[in-house]
N, C-alpha and C positions, 0 to 999 in steps of 0.2 A: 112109318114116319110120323113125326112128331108135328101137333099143329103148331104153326108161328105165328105167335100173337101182331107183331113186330118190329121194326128194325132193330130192335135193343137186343132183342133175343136169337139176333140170324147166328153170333157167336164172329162173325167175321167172316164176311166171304173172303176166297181166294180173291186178292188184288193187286194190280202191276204194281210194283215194288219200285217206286222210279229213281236213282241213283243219279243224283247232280254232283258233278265232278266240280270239287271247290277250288282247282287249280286251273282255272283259265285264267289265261294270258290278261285280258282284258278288266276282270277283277283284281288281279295280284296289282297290275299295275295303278288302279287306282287307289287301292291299301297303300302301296307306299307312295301316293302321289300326300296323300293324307295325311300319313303318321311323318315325310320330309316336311309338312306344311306346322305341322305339331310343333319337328323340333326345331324350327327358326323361329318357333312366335316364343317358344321357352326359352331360349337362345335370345332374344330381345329382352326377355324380360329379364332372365340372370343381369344383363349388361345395365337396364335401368337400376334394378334394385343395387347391384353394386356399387354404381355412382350416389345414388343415396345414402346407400350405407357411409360413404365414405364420406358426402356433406354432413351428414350428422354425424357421423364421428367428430368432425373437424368445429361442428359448432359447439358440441357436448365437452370439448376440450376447451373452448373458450369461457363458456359458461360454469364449468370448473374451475377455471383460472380466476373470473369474476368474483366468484363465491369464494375464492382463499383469498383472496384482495381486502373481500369487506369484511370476511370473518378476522382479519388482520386488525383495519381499524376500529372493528368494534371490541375485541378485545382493549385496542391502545386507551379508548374512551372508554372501558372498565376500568382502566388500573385506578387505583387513587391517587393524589396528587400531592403527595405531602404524608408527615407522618400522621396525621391525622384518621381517624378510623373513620369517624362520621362526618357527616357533609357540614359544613359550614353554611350558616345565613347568612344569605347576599343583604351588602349593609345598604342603608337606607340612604338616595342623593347627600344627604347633611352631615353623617356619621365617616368617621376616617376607620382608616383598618389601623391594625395593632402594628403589623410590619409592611411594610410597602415592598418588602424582597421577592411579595410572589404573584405572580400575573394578576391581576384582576377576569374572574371567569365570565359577570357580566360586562357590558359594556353599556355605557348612555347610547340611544336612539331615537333620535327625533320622529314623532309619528304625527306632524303637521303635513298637512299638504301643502 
């Protein structure tokens, strides 16, 4: 027989082999007391995030609607106003305009308190 330095080198004694049965009662049911607790909190949450999705859906349509509103008038405040290509200068209090047939763009503004 061989001397043994040891416990690294016993090789493995012969030892009870202990076999826990992963099927009791008492564990199963607290696995699915667990994983029924999982899927109601997942279950709340689908129901939250749905309702949000659907709020923002509903504001993001508004906000689209907004933005084709103004993208509207800022194009109409592109156009040009006349056959004219370049801007005309705004005439001075004393100076008349050549035809009176088109809107005046400035207006007078009293800025007294």
């Amino acid at each position: 027989m061989a001397h043994v330095r040891g416990l690294h080198e016993t090789g493995g004694l012969p030892a009870l082999h202990v076999v826990r049965n992963k099927a009791q009662p008492g564990k199963l049911t607290t696995r699915l007391a667990r994983l029924d607790h999982q899927r109601e909190l997942l279950e709340r949450q689908l129901a939250v995030w749905t309702e949000k999705q659907q709020t923002t859906r509903h504001r993001l349509g508004l906000v689209e609607k907004q933005m084709a509103e103004l993208g509207q008038l800022v194009l109409r405040l592109r156009k040009p106003r006349g056959a004219a290509k370049g801007r005309k200068r705004g005439l001075a209090p004393g100076e008349q305009s050549e035809g009176r047939g088109t809107a005046q763009l400035h207006k007078e503004m009293s800025l007294e308190y």
